[in-house]
C-alpha positions as CSV (number, residue, x, y, z in Angstrom):
1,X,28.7,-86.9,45.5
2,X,30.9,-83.7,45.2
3,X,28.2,-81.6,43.7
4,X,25.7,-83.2,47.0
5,X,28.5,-81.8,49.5
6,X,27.8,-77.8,48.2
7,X,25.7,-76.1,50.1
8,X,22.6,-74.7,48.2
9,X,24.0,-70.9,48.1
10,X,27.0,-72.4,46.4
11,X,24.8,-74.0,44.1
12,X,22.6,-70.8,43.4
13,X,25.8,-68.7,42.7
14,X,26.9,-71.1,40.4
15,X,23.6,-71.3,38.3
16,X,23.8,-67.1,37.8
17,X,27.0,-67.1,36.6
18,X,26.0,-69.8,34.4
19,X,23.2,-67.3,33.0
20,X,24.5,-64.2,33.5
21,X,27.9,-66.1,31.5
22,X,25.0,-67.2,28.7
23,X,23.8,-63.9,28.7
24,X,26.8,-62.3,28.1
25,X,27.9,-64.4,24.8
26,X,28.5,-62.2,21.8
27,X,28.9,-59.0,23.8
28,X,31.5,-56.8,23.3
29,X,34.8,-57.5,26.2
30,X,33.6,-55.2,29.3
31,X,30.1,-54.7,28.6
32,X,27.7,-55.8,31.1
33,X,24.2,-56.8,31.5
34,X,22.5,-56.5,35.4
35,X,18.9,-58.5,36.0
36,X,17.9,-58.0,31.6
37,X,17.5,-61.4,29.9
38,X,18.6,-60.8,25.9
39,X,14.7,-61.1,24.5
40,X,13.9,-58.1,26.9
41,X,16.5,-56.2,26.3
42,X,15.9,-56.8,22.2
43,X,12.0,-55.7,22.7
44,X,12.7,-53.0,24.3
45,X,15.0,-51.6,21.6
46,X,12.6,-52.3,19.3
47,X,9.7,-50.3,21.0
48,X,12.3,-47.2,21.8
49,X,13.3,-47.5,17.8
50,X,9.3,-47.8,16.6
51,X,8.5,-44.3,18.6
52,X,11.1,-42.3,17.2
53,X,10.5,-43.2,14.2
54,X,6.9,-42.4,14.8
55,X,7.8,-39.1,16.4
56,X,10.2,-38.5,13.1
57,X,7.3,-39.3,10.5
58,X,4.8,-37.2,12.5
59,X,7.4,-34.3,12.7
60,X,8.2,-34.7,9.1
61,X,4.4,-34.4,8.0
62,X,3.8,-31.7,10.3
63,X,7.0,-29.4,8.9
64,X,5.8,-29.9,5.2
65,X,2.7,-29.2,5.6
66,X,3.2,-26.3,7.6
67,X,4.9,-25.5,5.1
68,X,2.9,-25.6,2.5
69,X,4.1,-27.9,0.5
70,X,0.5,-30.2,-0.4
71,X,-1.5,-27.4,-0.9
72,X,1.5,-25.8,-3.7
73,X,1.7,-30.0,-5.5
74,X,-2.2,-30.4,-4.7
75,X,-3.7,-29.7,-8.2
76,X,-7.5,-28.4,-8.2
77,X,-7.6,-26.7,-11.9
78,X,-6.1,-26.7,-14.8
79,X,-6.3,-23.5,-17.6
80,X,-4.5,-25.5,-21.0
81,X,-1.4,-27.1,-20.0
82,X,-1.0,-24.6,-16.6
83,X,-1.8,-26.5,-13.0
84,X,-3.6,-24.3,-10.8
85,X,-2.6,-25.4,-7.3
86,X,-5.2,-25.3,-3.7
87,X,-2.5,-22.7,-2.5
88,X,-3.1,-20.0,-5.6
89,X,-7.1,-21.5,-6.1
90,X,-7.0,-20.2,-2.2
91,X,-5.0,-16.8,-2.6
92,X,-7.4,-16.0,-5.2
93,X,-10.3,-17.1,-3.2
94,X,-9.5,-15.6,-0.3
95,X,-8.7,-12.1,-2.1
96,X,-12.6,-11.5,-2.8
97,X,-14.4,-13.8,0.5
98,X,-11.7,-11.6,3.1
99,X,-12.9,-8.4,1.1
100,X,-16.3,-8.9,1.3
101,X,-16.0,-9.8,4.8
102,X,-14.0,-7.3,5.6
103,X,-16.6,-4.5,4.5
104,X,-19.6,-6.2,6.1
105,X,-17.9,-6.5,8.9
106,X,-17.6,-2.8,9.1
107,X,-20.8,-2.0,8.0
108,X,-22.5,-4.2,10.3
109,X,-20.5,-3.4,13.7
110,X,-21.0,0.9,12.9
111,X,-24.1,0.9,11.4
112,X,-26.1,-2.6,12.4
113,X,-27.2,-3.6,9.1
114,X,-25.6,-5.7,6.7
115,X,-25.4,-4.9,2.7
116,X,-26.2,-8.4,1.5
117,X,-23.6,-10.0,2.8
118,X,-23.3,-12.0,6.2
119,X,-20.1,-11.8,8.3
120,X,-21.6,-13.9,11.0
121,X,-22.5,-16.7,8.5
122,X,-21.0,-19.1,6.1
123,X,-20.6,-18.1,2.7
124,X,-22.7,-21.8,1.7
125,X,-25.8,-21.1,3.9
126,X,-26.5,-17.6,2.9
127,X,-27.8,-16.8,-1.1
128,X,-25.8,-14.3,-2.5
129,X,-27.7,-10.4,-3.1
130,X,-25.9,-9.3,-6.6
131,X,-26.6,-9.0,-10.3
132,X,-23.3,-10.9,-11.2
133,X,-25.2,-14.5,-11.3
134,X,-28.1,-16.2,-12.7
135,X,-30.0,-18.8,-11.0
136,X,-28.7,-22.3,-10.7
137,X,-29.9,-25.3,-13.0
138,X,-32.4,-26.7,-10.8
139,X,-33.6,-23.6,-10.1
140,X,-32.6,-22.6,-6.8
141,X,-30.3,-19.2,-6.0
142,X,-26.7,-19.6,-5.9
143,X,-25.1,-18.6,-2.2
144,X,-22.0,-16.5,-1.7
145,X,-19.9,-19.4,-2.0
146,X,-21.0,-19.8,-5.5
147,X,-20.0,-16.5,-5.8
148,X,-16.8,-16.4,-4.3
149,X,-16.2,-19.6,-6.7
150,X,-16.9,-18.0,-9.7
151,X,-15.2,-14.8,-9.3
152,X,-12.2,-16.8,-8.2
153,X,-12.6,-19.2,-11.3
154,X,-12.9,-16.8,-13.8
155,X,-9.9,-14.4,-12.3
156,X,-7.7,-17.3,-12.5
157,X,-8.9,-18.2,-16.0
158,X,-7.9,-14.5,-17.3
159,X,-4.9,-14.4,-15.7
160,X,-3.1,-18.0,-17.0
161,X,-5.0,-17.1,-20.2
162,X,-3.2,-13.6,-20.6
163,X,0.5,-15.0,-19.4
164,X,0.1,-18.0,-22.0
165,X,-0.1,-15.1,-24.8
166,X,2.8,-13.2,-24.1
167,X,5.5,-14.6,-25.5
168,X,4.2,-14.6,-29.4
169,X,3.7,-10.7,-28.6
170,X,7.0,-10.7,-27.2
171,X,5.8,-9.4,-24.1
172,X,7.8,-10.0,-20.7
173,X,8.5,-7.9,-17.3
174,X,11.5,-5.3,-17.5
175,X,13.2,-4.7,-14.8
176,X,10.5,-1.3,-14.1
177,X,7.7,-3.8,-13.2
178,X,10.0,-6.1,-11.2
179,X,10.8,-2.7,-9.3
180,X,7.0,-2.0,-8.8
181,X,6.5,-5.6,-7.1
182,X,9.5,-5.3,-5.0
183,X,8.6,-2.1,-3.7
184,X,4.8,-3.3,-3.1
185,X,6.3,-6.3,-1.0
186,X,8.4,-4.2,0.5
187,X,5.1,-2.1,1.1
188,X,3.2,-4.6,2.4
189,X,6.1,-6.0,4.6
190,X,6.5,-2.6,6.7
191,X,2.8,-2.5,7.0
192,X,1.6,-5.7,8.8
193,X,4.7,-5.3,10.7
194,X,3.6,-1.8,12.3
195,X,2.4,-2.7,16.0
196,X,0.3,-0.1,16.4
197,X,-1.7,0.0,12.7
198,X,-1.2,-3.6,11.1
199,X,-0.6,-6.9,12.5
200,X,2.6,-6.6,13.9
201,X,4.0,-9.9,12.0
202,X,6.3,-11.2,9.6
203,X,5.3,-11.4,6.0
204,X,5.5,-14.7,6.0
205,X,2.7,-15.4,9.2
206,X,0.7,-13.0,7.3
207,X,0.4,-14.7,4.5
208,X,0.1,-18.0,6.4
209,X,-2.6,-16.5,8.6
210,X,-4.8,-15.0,6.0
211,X,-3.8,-17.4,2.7
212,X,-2.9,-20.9,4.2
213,X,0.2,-22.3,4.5
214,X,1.1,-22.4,0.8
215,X,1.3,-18.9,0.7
216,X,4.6,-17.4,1.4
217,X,6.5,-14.6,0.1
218,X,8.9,-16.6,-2.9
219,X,5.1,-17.8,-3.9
220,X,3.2,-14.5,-3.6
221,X,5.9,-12.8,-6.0
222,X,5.6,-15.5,-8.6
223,X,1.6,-14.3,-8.6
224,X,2.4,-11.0,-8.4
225,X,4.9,-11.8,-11.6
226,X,1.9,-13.7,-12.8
227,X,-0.9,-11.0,-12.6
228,X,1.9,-7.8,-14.1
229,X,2.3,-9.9,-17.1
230,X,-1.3,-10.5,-17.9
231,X,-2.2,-7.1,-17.1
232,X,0.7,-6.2,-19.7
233,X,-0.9,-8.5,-21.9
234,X,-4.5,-6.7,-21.5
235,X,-2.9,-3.1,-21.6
236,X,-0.8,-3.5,-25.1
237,X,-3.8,-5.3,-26.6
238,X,-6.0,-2.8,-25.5
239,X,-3.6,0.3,-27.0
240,X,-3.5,-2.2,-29.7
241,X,-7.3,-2.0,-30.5
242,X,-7.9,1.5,-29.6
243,X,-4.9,3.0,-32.2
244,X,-6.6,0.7,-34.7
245,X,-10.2,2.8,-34.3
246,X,-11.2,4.9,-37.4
247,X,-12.9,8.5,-36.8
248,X,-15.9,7.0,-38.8
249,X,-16.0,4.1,-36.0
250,X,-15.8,6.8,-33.1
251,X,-18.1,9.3,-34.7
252,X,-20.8,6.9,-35.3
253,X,-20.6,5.2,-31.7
254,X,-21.0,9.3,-30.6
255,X,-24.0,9.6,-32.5
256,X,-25.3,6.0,-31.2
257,X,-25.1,7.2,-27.8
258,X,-24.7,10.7,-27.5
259,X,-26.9,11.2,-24.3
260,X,-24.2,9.6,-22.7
261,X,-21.3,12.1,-23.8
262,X,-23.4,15.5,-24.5
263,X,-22.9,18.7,-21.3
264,X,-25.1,22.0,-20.9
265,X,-24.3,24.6,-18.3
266,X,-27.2,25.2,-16.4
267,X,-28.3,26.7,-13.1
268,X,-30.7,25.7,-11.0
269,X,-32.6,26.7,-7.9
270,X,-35.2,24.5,-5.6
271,X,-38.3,25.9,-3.5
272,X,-39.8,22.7,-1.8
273,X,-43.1,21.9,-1.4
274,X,-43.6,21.1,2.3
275,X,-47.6,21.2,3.7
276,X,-46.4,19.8,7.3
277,X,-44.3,22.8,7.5
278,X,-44.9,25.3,10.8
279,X,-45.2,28.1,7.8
280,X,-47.0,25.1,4.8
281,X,-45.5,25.6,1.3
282,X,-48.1,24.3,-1.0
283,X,-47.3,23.5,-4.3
284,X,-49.3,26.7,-5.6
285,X,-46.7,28.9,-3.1
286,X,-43.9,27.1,-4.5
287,X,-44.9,27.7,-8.1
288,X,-45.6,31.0,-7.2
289,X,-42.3,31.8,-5.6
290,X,-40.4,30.4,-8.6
291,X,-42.3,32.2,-11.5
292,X,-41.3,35.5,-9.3
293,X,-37.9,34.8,-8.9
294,X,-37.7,34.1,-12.3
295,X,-39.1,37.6,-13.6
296,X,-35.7,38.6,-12.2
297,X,-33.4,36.6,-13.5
298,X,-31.6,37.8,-16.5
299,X,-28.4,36.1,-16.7
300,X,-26.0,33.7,-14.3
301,X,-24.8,36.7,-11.6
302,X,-28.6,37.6,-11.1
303,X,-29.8,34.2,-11.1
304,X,-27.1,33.7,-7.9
305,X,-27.8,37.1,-6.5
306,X,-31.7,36.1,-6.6
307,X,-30.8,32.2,-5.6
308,X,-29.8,33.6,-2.4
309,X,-32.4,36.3,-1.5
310,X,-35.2,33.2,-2.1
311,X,-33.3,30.5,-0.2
312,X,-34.5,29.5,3.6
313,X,-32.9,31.6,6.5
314,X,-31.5,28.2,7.5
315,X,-29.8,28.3,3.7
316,X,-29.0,31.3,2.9
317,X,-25.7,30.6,3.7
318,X,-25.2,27.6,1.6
319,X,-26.8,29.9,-1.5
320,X,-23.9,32.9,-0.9
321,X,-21.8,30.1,-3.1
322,X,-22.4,30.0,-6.8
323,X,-21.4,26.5,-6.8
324,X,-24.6,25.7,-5.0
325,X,-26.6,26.5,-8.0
326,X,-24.6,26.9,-10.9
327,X,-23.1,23.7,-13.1
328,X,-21.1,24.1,-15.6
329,X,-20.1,21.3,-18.3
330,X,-22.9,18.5,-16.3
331,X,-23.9,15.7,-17.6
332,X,-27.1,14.3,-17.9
333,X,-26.8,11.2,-15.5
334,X,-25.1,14.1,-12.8
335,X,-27.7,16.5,-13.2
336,X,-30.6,14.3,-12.4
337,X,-28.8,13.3,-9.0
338,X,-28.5,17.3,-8.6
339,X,-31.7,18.1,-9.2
340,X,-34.0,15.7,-11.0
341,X,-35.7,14.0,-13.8
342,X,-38.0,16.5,-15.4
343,X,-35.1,19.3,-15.1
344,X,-33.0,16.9,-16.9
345,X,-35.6,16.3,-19.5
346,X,-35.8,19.7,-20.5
347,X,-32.4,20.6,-20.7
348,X,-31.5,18.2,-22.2
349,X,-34.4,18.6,-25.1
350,X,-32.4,19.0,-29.0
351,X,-35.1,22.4,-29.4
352,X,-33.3,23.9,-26.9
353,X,-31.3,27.2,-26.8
354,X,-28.9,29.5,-24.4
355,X,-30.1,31.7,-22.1
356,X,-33.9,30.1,-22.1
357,X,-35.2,29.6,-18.3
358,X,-38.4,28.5,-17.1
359,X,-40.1,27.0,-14.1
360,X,-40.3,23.1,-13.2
361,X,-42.8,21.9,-10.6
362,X,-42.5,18.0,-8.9
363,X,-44.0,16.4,-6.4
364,X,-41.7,17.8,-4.3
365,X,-40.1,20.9,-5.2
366,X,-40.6,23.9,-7.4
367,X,-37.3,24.5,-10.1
368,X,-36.4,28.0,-11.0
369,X,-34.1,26.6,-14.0
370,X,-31.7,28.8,-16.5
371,X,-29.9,27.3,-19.3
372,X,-26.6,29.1,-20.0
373,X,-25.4,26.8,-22.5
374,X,-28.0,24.6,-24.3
375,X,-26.4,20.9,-24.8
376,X,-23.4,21.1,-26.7
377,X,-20.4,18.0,-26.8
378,X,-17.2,19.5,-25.1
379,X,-14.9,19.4,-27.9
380,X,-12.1,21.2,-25.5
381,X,-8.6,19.7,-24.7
382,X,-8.1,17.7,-21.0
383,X,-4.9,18.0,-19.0
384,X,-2.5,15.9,-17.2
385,X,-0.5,16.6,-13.5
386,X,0.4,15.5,-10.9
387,X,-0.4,17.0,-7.3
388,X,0.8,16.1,-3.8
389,X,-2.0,16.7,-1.4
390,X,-1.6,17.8,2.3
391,X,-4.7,17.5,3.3
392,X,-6.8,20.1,6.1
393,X,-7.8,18.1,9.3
394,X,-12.1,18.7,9.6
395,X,-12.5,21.7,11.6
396,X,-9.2,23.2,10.9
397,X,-8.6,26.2,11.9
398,X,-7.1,29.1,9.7
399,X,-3.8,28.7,12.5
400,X,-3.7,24.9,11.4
401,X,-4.8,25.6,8.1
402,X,-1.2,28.0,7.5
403,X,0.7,25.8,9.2
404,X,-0.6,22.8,6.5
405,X,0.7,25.7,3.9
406,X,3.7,26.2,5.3
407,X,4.8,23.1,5.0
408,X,3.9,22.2,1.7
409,X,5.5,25.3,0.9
410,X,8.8,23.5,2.4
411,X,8.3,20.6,0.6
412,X,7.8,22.3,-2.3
413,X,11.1,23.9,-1.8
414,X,13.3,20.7,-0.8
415,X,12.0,19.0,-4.3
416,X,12.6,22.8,-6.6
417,X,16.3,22.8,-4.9
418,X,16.7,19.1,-5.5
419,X,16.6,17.3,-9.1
420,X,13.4,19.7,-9.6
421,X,12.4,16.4,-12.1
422,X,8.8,15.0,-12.8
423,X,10.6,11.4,-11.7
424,X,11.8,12.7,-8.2
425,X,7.8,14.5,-7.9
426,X,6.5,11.1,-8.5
427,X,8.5,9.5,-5.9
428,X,7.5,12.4,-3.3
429,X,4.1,12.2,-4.0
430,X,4.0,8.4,-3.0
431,X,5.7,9.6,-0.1
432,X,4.2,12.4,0.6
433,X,0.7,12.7,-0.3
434,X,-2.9,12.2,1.0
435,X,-4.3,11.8,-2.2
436,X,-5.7,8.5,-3.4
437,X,-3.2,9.4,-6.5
438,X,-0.6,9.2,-4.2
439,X,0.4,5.1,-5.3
440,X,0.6,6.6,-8.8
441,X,2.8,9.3,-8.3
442,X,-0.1,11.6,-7.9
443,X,-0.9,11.1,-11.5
444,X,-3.9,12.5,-12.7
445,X,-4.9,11.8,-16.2
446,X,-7.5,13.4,-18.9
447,X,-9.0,16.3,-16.8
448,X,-11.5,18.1,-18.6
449,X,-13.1,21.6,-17.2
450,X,-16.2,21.1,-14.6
451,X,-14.1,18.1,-12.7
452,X,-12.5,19.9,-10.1
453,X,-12.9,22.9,-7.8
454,X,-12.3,26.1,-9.2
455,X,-8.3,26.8,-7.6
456,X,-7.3,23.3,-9.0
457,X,-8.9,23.9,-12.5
458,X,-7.8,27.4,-12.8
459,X,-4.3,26.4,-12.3
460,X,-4.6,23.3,-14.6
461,X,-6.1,25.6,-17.6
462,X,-4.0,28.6,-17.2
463,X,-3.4,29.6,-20.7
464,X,0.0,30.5,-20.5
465,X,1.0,26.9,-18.7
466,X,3.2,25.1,-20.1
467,X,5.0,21.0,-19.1
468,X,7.2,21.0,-16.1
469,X,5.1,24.1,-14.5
470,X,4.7,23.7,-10.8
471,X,3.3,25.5,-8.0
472,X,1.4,25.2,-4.8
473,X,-2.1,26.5,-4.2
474,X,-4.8,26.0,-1.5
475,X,-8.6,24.2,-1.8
476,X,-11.0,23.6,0.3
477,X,-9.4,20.5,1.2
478,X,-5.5,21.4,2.1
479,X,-3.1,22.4,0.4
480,X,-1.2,21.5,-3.0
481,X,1.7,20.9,-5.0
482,X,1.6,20.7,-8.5
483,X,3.3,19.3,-11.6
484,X,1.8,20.3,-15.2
485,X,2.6,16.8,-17.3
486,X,1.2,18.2,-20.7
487,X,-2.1,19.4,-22.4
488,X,-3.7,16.3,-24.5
489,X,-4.9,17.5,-28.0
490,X,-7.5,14.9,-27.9
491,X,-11.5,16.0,-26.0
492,X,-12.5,13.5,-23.2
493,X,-15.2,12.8,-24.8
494,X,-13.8,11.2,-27.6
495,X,-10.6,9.6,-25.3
496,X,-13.3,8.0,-23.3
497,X,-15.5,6.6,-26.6
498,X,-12.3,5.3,-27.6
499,X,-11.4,3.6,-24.4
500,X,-15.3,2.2,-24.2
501,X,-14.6,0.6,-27.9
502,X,-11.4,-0.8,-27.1
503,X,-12.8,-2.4,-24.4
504,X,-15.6,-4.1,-26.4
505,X,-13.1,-5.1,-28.6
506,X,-10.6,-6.8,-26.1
507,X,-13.6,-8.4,-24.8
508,X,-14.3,-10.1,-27.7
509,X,-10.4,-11.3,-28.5
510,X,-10.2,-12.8,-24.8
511,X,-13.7,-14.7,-25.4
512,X,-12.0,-15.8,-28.2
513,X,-8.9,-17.1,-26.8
514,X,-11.2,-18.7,-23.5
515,X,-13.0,-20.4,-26.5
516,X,-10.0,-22.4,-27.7
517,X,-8.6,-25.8,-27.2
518,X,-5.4,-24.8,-25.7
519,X,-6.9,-22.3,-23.0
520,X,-10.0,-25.5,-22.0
521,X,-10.5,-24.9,-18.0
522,X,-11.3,-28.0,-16.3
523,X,-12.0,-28.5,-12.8
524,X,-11.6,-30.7,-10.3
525,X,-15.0,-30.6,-8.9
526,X,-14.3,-33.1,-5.6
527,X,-11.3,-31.1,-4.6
528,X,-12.5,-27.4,-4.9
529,X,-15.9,-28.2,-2.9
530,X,-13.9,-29.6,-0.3
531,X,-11.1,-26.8,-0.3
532,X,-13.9,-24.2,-0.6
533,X,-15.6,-25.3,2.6
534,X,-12.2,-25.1,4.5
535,X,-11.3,-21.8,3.6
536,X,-14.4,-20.0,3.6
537,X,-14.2,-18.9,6.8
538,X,-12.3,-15.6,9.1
539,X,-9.1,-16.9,9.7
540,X,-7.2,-20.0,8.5
């Protein structure tokens, strides 16, 4: 009867502090709980918790593989018992596809024709244009990514083959080739950060923009490691093969293929042949013309003297310079781009002798030809020094020119009243110099008579020079500081026979190693189709 008597608000009130009481069990003294019945509340941790952890594994996969880590485990090829990962299979890869690219893509955008090579396509849909490859199995022609494949394959293969060999010929990297790869990082680094001529990045987004994400800097210098040593490798076996070469082995490779190695000093003059001229030259004028310059000639300062009276008023000029017709120490491969074939032929004839001349008729020119020095092998000593280049602007005028002078002269100066050493020249030339020999300390190695412009050579092959000589002198193409290293007592022409047969023979020891059990290359076929396609292409 009580519970009748209570009005029905007391009744509600009593019902929700029977729940909320309920709902409250277990909870910690003060906590409360407003309108949430327990399974609600428990759901809807639940739901909160599932996303995070979501969000966590998401964030997680993201950050390793922007960092590169699959692509470093990922194994795509294995060379012995050494794992080639997709990161290096893709450095390697992308060295020779963002080269060729590269160049087309110059080539095509100044010049509107392509030299085999597609930029706008893929690598896959276009056949590649070289000698390097033959055609595939089933007959078809390979395509640039075939190419690319290969090239990358086989670089790989050399390289882990090399490194495996160098500690039984207790070959490592000193701390001079560490130095070299920290300075090219260090190189590289201030490059594509430059603004204004690289990319104005880190090395780091370099990398990962051009190589992938697996390519950072810790994982480009264990390559560059990777690639000194098995260039270190090649070099000492290489020395190794060329100090083991006998003079019978170099004489009789000489007489094998002397037409490579022989020289004569000749000088040569052309009258073209040109019928659709306003005044026609037949080939009867041209002959003509020839024979009577020829009368004249009796030796090399007539032959100029008449060279120039004969030429065209258009290049007379040109003909005032006895560079334009005279070649001294010329090969036979360089004289036919000079002049051509037939010339070449009868130069280079063994019945030959000094001072003959005669006339040559072609299809297109008439050749007023004296032989100074019938063919002969140059059995005289080469040079080595070093030169830092400050280059002429084209068009520079003789006010430009002197200033170029002057300050190679103060260069020249700061090293003499320095250490004055060939170490400290090295590092200025690397610095200094516009020479592509600048990298090497503007090295320049085995240089025989006939390979340079006459200031250059005359200074190299002074007489009286002797090593540590220096100097500046001026060329046609700037100015120039020079270091004499020393005079080599062996010809070029035997250095380079010896270089060609050492060659041959490393050849044949790498074949050998790639031939062995412990060097097998196996590839994981699935893998490197599917990695080729994704980075075959401008930007990763």
């Amino acid at each position: 009867m009580a519970k009748e008597q209570k009005s029905k608000a007391e009744l509600y009130r009593e019902e929700r502090k029977a729940r909320i009481a309920k709902a409250s069990k277990g909870k910690k003294s003060g906590s409360i709980s407003v309108g949430v019945n327990a399974a609600s509340d428990k759901t809807d941790k639940k739901i909160a918790i599932g996303v995070v952890a979501v969000l966590a594994v998401v964030l997680v996969a993201w950050l390793v593989n922007f960092l590169g880590i699959p692509q470093r485990l990922n194994t795509v090829m294995t060379v012995g018992t050494e794992k080639v990962s997709a990161a290096e299979y893709t450095y390697y890869y992308r060295q020779t596809y963002l080269s060729t690219y590269q160049q087309s893509y110059y080539i095509q955008s100044q010049y509107g024709f392509n030299l085999g090579f597609d930029y706008t396509k893929t690598p896959d849909e276009q056949e590649y244009t070289g000698s390097d490859m033959e055609a595939n199995e089933d007959g078809s022609n390979p395509t640039w990514a075939d190419y690319f494949r290969k090239t990358t394959e086989e670089n790989i293969t050399q390289i882990k083959t090399l490194c495996a060999q160098a500690e039984s010929l207790g070959i490592s990297l000193d701390e001079e080739d560490l130095k070299a790869i920290d300075d090219d990082i260090e190189e590289l680094r201030a490059s594509v950060a430059d603004e204004e001529n690289g990319q104005g990045v880190s090395l780091n987004v370099y990398f990962r923009n051009n190589y992938g994400a697996g390519v950072n800097e810790k994982f480009f210098r264990e390559l560059a490691e990777q690639e000194a040593l098995a260039q270190k490798v090649s070099e000492a076996k290489s020395e190794e093969f060329s100090n083991a070469l006998t003079d019978d082995e170099i004489n009789t490779y000489y007489e094998e293929n002397k037409d490579s190695y022989d020289l004569v000093d000749i000088a040569v003059f052309p009258i073209a042949i040109d019928e659709d001229a306003e005044t026609p030259v037949t080939a009867d004028d041209a002959k003509a013309k020839a024979e009577e310059m020829l009368a004249k000639v009796t030796d090399n300062d007539s032959f100029v003297k008449y060279a120039q009276e004969y030429a065209s008023e258009d290049d007379k000029e040109t003909y005032a310079e006895a560079s334009a017709t005279v070649f001294d120490f010329i090969s036979q491969e360089n004289l036919t781009s000079t002049s051509c074939e037939e010339v070449t032929e009868w130069a280079f004839s063994e019945d030959r002798k000094d001072g003959e001349k005669t006339v040559i008729t072609t299809d297109t020119a008439a050749y007023v030809v004296l032989l100074n020095s019938a063919r002969y092998r140059d059995d005289s000593a080469t040079v080595d020094v070093r030169h830092i280049l400050l280059q002429y602007e084209d068009g520079a005028t003789d006010e430009e020119k002197a200033e170029i002078n002057a300050k190679a002269q103060e260069l020249y100066e700061t090293w003499k009243n320095g250490d004055a050493t060939e170490a400290a020249f090295s590092e200025l030339a690397k610095t200094d110099s516009d020479d592509s020999s600048a990298s090497n300390g503007g090295l320049i190695e085995n240089i025989s008579k006939g390979q340079t412009v006459d200031a250059f050579e005359n200074w190299c092959f002074d007489e009286s020079r002797k090593p540590g000589d220096s100097g500046v002198i001026q060329t046609e193409y700037g100015a120039h500081i020079m270091y004499f290293v020393e005079k080599n007592d062996e010809p070029l022409w035997k250095t380079n026979i010896k270089s060609t047969l050492a060659s041959e023979k490393f050849n044949d020891y790498y074949e050998e190693l790639k031939g062995q059990d412990a060097n097998k290359v196996e590839i994981k076929e699935n893998k490197v189709a599917r990695l080729v396609k994704k980075i075959s292409k401008p930007a990763l």
